[in-house]
C-alpha positions in Angstrom: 5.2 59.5 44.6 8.0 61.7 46.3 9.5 64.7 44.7 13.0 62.8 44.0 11.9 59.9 42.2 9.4 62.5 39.8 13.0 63.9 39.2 14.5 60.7 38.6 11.1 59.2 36.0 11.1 62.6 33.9 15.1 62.2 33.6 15.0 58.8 32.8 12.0 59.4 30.1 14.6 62.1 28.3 17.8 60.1 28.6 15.8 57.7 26.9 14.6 59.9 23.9 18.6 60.8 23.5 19.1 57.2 21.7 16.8 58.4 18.8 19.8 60.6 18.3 19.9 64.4 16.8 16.9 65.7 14.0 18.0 68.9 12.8 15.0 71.0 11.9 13.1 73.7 14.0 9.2 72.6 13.0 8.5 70.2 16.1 9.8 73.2 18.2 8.1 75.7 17.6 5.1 73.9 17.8 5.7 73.2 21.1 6.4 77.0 21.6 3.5 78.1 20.2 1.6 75.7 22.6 3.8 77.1 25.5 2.5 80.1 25.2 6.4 81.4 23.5 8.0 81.6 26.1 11.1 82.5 24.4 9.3 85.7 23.3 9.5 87.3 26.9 12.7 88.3 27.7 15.9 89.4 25.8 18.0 86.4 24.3 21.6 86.8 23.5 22.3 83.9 21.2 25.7 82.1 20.8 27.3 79.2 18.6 30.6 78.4 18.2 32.3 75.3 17.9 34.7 76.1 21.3 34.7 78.5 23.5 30.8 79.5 23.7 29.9 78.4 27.1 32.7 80.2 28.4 31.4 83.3 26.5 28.3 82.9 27.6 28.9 82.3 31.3 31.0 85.7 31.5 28.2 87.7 29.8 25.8 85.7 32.7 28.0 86.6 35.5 28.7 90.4 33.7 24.5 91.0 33.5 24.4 89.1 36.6 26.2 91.4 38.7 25.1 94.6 36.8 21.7 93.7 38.6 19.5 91.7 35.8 17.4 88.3 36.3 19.8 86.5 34.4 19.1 83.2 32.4 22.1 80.9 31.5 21.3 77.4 29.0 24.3 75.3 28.1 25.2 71.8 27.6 25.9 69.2 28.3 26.3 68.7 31.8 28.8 68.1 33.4 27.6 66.2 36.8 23.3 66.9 37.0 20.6 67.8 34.7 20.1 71.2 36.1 23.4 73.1 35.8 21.9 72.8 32.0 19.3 75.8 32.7 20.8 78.4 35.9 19.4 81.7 36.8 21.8 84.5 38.4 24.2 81.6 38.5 21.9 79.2 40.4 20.9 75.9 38.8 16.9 75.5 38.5 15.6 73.2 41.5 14.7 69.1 40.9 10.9 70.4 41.6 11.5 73.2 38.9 12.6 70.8 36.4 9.9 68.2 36.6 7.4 71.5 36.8 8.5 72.6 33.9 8.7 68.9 31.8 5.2 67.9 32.7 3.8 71.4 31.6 6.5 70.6 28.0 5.3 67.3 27.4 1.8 68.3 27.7 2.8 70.8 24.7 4.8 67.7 22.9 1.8 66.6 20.8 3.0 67.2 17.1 3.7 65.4 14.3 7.0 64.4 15.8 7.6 64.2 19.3 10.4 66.6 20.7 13.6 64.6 20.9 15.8 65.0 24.3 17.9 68.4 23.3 14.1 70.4 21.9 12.5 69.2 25.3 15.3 70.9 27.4 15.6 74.0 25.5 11.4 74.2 25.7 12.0 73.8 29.2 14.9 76.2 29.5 12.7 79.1 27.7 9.6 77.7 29.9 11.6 78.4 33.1 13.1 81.4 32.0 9.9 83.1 31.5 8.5 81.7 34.8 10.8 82.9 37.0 10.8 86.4 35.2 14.1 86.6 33.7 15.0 89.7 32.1 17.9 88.1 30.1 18.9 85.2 29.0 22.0 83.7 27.2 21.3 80.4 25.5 24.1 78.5 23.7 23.1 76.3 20.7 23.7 72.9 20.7 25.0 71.7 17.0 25.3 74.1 14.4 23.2 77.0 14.8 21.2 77.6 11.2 18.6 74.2 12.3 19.5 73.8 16.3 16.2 73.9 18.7 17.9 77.1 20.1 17.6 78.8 16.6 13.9 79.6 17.1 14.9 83.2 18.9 15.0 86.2 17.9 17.9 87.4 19.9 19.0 91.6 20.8 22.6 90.1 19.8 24.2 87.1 18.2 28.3 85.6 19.3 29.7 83.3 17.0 33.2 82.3 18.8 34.9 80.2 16.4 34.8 77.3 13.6 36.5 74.3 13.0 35.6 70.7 11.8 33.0 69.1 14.3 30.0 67.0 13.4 30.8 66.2 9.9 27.8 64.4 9.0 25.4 66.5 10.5 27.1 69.9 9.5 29.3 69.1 6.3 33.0 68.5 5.8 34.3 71.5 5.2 35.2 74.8 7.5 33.3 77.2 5.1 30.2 74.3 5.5 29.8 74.8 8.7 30.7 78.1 8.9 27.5 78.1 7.1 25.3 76.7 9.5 26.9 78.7 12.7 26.1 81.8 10.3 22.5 80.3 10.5 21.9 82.3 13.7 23.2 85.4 12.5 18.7 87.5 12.1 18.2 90.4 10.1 19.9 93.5 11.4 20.7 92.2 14.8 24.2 92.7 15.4 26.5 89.6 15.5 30.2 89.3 17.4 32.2 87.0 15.9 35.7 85.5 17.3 36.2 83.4 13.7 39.6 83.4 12.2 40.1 81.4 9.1 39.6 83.0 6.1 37.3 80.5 4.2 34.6 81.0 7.4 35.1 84.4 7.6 33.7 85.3 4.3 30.8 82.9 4.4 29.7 84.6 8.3 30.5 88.1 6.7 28.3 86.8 3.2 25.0 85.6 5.9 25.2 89.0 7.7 25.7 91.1 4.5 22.7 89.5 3.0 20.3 90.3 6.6 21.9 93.5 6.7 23.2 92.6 10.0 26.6 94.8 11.7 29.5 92.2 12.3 31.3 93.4 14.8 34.9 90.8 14.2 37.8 90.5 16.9 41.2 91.1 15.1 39.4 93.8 13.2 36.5 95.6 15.3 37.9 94.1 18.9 41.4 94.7 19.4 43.0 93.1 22.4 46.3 94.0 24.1 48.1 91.4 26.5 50.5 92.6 29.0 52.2 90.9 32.5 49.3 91.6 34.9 46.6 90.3 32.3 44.9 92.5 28.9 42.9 95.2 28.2 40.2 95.3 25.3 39.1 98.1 23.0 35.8 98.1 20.7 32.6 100.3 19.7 33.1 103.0 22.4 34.5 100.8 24.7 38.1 100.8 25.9 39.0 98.5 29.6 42.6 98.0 31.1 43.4 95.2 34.0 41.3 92.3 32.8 42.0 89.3 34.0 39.9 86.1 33.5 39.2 83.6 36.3 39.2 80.9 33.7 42.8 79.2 32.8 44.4 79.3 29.9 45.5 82.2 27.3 42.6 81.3 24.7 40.0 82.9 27.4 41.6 85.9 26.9 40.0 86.2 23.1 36.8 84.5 25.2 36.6 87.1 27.5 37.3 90.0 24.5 34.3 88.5 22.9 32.4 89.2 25.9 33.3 92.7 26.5 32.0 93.5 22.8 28.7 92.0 23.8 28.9 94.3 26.6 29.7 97.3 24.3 26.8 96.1 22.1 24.4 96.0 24.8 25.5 98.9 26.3 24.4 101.0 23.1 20.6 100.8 23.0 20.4 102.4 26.5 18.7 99.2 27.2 21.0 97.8 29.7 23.6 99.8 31.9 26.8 97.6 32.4 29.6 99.6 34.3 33.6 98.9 33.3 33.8 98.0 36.7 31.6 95.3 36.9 32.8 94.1 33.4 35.9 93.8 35.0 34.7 91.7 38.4 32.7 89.8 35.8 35.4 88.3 34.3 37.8 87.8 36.8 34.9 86.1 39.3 33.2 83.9 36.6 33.0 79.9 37.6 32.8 77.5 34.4 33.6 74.1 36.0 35.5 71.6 34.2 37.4 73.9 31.8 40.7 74.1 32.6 40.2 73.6 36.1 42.3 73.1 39.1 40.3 70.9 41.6 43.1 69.5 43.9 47.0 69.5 44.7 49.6 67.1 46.0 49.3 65.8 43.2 48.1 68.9 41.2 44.8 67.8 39.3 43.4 69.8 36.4 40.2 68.6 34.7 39.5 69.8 31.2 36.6 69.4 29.0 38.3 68.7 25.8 36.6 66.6 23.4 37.5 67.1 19.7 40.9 68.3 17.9 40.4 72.1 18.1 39.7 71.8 22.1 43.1 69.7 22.5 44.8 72.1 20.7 44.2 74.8 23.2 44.7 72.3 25.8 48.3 71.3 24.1 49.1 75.5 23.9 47.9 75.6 27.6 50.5 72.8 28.7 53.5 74.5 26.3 53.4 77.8 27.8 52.3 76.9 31.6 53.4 73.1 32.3 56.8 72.4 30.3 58.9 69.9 30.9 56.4 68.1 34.0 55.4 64.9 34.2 51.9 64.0 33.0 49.2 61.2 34.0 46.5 61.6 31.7 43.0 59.8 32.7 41.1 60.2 29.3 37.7 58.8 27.7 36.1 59.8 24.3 33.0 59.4 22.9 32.6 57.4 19.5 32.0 60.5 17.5 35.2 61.9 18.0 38.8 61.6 16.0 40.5 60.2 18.8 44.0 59.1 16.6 43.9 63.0 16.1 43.5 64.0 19.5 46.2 61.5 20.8 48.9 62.6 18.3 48.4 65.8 19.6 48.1 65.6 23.5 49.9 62.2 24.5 53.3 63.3 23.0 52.9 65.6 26.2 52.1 62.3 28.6 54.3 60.1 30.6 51.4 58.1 31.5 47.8 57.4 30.4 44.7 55.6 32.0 41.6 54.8 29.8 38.4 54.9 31.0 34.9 54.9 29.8 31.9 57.7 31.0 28.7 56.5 31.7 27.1 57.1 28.2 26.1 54.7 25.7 28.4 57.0 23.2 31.4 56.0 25.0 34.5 54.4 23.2 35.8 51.1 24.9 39.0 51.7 26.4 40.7 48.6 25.2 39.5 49.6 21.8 42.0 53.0 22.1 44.8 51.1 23.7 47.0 50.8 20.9 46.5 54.4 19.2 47.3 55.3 22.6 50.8 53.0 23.1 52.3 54.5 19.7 53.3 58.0 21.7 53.2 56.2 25.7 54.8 53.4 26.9 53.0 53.5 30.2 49.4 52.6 29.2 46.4 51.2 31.1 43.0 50.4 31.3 40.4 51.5 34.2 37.5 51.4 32.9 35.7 53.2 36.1 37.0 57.0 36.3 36.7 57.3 39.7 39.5 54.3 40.9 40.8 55.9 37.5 41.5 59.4 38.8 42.0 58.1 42.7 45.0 55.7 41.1 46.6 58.3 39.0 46.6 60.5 41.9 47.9 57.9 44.2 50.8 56.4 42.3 51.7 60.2 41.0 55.7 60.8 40.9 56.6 64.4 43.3 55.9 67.2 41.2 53.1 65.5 38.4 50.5 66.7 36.7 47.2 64.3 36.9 45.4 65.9 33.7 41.6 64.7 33.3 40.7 65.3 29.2 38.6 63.8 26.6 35.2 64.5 27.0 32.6 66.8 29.5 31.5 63.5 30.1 35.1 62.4 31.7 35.4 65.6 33.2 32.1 65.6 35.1 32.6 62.0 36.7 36.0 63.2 37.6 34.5 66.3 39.1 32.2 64.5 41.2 34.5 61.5 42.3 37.2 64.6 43.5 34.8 67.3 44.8 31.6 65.3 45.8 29.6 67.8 43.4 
C-alpha cells in the first residue's frame, strides 16, 4: 500500500471517530500517555486556552522561540485546509509519513477502557511527534475549555489564558464566570499564568484558581501595559519594556494578542532558561504567518478571509471593518456550523454587507444554507445560495462592483475551502 493512501486510511479512521462527538475527561489520555512512553514529559510546554485569540498567541510565541534558535513545537486546531498544519515544528507542518508514523505507534497505545476519540488521538500524536523529533519547546493550544481538554494533561513552564466569552454552552456552562472556570482549569500550582481576560465576573474566578495553586497571574490592563501610537505600540511588563512593535496579523485586537505574547517572553526570559532578545521579539511579531485570520489573499477585487465563527470573533471582525473599511461595499461569502448562534452573528456583521452568498463546508456540522436564508434577508436584500464555496468565492469575486470588499467569514472551515479554492494551498 503506497505512502498516500496510509495517509488517506489513518485520516479517514479519525474523521470517523469525530461523529462520536467531544468526552470531556483526561483518564483515556493519559493512559495512552503512559503507554507512549509520556511523551509530553520531554520538552517544555507552554499551555494556552482562551476562547479567541489563542492560536494567534501561540503562533507568535512559536515564531518568537523559533527565531531565538529553539526546536519549536506548535499544536492548534482545527485546520484550516490539511491535517498537518494541526502539529508544525519551527513553522513546518509534520510530513504525511510523520503523521501515519506517529498514528499507528498511538493506536497501538489506544487500548483502554475507552478508545481515544479524534481530538485525544491528535494531541497523543502531537506530544508523540514533538518528542520524536526532539523539540525543545512546544506551545499547544487546548481545544474546549481547558480544566478536562486532552491538552490539560501537561504540566506546562507557563500558562496564557487570552480571553472569555460564551462558547460551548453545554459542554462548558452558560455563564462567563462558568467557563471562566474551566479555562482557569489549566492554570497548575505555582506555574505562572498570563491572562488577557477582561470582564469582571471571569476575572475573579481566574484570579480565585490561581490564588488557591499559589500560582503568579501576571494580567494585561494591570501587570501588561500597552501603549498604541501611529507607527504601531510598544509593551511594558515584568522587566520588560519594547517600542516599535508592529504585528503581521490584521486588525487592532492582535495588538492585545501580541502584548500577551511579549509577557510570555518576559516570563520565559526570567528562569535564565531561555534567552529571547527584544530584537527578535520584535521580528517575531511583525513576521508571524497565521492563515485565515484576517487575511488578505487577493486584490481586484480585494479578498479578506477570516476565521470568525462565534459572536465574540465577529465582533472583532465588525471593529476591524469600522475603523479600516467604512463606508465600502461588501460581499460576504459565509457558512456556519450548527453549533453556533448564527441570528447573533448576522445582526452583528450583515448590517455591514451589501451582499451575501451562503454556502456550506465540507463537514457534517454544517448549517444548510437555505436554512439561514431568511435570518440572513432581514439586514440584506441581496441574498443567495451557493452551496459550493469555491463557485461561491469565484462568483463574488467576479460580479464584485469597483472598489468591493469580497469578505470570507463564518467558520475555519469556510475560511480553509476559500483558502484553497484562491491560493491552491
Amino acid at each position: 500500500m503506497t505512502m498516500h493512501s496510509d495517509y488517506e486510511r489513518c485520516l479517514d479512521t479519525m474523521y470517523k471517530l469525530g461523529r462520536f462527538g467531544i468526552i470531556l475527561g483526561l483518564d483515556t489520555m493519559k493512559g495512552i500517555l503512559e503507554r507512549l512512553g509520556n511523551p509530553e514529559k520531554k520538552f517544555t510546554v507552554i499551555h494556552v486556552a482562551g476562547t479567541n485569540g489563542k492560536g494567534s498567541v501561540a503562533s507568535y510565541l512559536s515564531r518568537i522561540l523559533t527565531l531565538s534558535g529553539y526546536r519549536t513545537g506548535l499544536y492548534t486546531s482545527p485546520h484550516l485546509v490539511r491535517f498537518n498544519e494541526r502539529i508544525a515544528v519551527d513553522g513546518n507542518m509534520v510530513t504525511d509519513a510523520e503523521v501515519v508514523a506517529s498514528y499507528n505507534r498511538v493506536e497501538a497505545a489506544n487500548v483502554g477502557e475507552r478508545s481515544g476519540t479524534f481530538f485525544e488521538l491528535t494531541t497523543a500524536m502531537a506530544f508523540d511527534l514533538f518528542a520524536e523529533k526532539g523539540v525543545d519547546v512546544a506551545i499547544i493550544e487546548t481545544g474546549m475549555g481547558g480544566r478536562l481538554d486532552a491538552t490539560n494533561i501537561v504540566t506546562p513552564a507557563l500558562s496564557i489564558i487570552t480571553n472569555v466569552s460564551l462558547e460551548h454552552k453545554d459542554h462548558l456552562g452558560d455563564t462567563i464566570a462558568k467557563i471562566a472556570y474551566e479555562k482557569a482549569g489549566i492554570i497548575k500550582e505555582g506555574i505562572p499564568a498570563i491572562v488577557g481576560v477582561r470582564q469582571a465576573s471571569a476575572i475573579g474566578v481566574v484570579e480565585e484558581t490561581a490564588r488557591e495553586l499559589e500560582a503568579p497571574v501576571i494580567r494585561l490592563g494591570r501587570d501588561i501595559h500597552v501603549r498604541r501610537s501611529e507607527k504601531g505600540f510598544s509593551c511594558r511588563c515584568s522587566g520588560i519594556s519594547i517600542s516599535d512593535l508592529t504585528t503581521s496579523l490584521l486588525g487592532k485586537h492582535q495588538v492585545d494578542n501580541a502584548a500577551l505574547a511579549v509577557a510570555a517572553c518576559a516570563s520565559l526570559r526570567k528562569g535564565d532558561r531561555f534567552r529571547i532578545a527584544d530584537e527578535t521579539i520584535r521580528q517575531g511579531l511583525a513576521t508571524t504567518p497565521w492563515p485565515g485570520r484576517l487575511e488578505r489573499v487577493a486584490g481586484y477585487p480585494e479578498t479578506i478571509i477570516d476565521g470568525a465563527h462565534n459572536p465574540a470573533a465577529i465582533k472583532v471582525l465588525v471593529q476591524y471593518l469600522e475603523e479600516e473599511q467604512r463606508g465600502r461595499d461588501i460581499t460576504l461569502v459565509t457558512g456556519i456550523l450548527d453549533d453556533k448562534a448564527y441570528p447573533k452573528m448576522f445582526a452583528n456583521l450583515l448590517p455591514f454587507c451589501r451582499r451575501v452568498v451562503l454556502v456550506k463546508a465540507k463537514t457534517d456540522r454544517s448549517l444548510d444554507p437555505e436554512s439561514m436564508r431568511a435570518a440572513a434577508s432581514k439586514y440584506v436584500r441581496d441574498v443567495s445560495v451557493i452551496p459550493d464555496i469555491e463557485q461561491a468565492v469565484h462568483s463574488a469575486r467576479a460580479s464584485a462592483r469597483e472598489g468591493e470588499l469580497v469578505l470570507v467569514a463564518g467558520s475555519l472551515y469556510v475560511a480553509g475551502e476559500a483558502r484553497a479554492a484562491l491560493l491552491g494551498h
